[in-house]
ZAMARGU-4260 file (C-alpha; in steps of 0.2 Angstrom, whole numbers, plus 5000, padded with zeros to 4 digits):
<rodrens>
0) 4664/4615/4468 | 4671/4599/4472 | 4683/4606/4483 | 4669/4611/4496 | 4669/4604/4514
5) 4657/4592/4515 | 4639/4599/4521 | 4640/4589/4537 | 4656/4597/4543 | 4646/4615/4538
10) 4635/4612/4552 | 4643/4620/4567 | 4656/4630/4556 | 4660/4650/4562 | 4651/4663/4553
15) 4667/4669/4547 | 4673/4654/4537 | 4655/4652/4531 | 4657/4669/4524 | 4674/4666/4515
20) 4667/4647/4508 | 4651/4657/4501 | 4663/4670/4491 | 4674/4656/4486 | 4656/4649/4477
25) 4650/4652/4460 | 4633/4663/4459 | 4617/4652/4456 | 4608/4649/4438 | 4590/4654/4442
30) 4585/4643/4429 | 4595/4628/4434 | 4589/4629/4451 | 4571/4629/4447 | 4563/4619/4462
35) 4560/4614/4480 | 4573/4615/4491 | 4573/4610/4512 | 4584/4622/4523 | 4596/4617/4534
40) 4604/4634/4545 | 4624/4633/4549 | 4633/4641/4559 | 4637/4640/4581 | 4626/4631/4590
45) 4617/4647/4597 | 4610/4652/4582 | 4606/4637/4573 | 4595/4631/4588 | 4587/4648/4588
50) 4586/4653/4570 | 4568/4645/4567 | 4561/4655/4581 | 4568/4669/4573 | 4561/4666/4557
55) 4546/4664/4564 | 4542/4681/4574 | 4545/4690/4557 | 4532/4681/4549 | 4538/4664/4542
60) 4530/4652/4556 | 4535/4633/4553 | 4547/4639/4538 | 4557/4622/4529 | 4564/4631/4514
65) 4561/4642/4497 | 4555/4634/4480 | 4564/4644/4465 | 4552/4645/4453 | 4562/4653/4440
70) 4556/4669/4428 | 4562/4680/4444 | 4552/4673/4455 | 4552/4663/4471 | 4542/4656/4485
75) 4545/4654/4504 | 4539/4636/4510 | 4530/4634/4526 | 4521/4620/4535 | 4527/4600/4537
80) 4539/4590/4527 | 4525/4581/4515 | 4513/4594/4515 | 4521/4610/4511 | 4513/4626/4507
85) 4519/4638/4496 | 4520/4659/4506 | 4525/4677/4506 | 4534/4678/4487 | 4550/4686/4484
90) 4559/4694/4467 | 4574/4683/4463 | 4589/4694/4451 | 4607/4692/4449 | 4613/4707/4457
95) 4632/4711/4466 | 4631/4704/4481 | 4630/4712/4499 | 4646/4701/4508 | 4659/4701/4494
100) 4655/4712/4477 | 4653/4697/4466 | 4638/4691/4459 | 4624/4680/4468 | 4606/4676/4466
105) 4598/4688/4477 | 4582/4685/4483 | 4570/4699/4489 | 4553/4704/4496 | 4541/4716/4489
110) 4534/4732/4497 | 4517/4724/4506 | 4528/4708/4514 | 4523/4705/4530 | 4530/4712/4545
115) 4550/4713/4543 | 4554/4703/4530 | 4555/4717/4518 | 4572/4720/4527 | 4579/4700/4523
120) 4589/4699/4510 | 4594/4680/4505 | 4611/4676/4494 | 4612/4661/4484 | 4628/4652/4479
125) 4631/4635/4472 | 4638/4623/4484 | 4636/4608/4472 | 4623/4602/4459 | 4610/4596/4474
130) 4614/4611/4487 | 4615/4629/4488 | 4623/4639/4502 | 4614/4655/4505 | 4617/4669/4518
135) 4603/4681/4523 | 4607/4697/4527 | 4594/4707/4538 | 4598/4726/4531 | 4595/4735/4551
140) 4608/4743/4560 | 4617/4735/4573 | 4611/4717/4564 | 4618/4723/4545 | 4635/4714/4545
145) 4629/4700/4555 | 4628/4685/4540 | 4615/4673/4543 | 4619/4658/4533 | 4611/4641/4527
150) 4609/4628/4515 | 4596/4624/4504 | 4595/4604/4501 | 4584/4602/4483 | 4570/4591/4485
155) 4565/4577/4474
</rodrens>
């Protein structure tokens, strides 16, 4: 992992070489990464500035990251840095993953998730001990092979 750009250079970085780094990236430990994390989106300019609105219409409004809280499970967090709430859960596995065939974390909703979301589908990699690098996936045509990728910083 030490061989990784550094995250601030991951910012403005094409989706294409942000899909080969997150295959080049071991799968996460769920139990390892038990905790808070802060997300950060990546990627051009377009979609970083836009991705939080987007996150917003299918039913994450004010969304600032996902706390793993291992056991298969896994929580959406919503609100203001400080004073963070816990929303809409998702089933966390080791599964094949969607972009490459290898194996990743893979976070899902359950049937009953509001609005869309039961269509997001959220890889996790390991980008170093503090950081993952995950990619949703939104499983729609036309959308489908369109990665959608960020990082998750782990909180304190």
């Amino acid at each position: 992992m030490s061989s990784a750009p550094k995250k601030s250079k991951l910012t403005e970085t094409s989706f294409s070489a942000l899909t080969r780094l997150f295959s080049a990236l071991p799968a996460v430990d769920e139990d390892l990464a038990v905790g808070d994390y802060q997300a950060e989106f990546l990627g051009p300019w377009w979609f970083r500035n836009s991705a939080g609105i987007g996150v917003a219409l299918v039913g994450l409004p004010c969304w600032k990251g996902k706390q793993i809280q291992g056991k298969g499970r896994a929580v959406n967090l919503l609100g203001k840095i400080g004073a963070l709430k816990p929303a809409v859960p998702m089933n966390v596995a080791v599964q094949v993953s969607r972009i490459d065939g290898n194996a990743a974390l893979v976070l899902t909703y359950p049937s009953g998730s509001p609005f869309l979301l039961g269509y997001f589908i959220d890889e996790l990699r390991h980008l170093d001990e503090n950081t993952i690098m995950a990619i949703t996936i939104v499983n729609l045509p036309l959308i489908r092979n369109l990665p959608m990728p960020f990082l998750l910083h782990r909180q304190p």
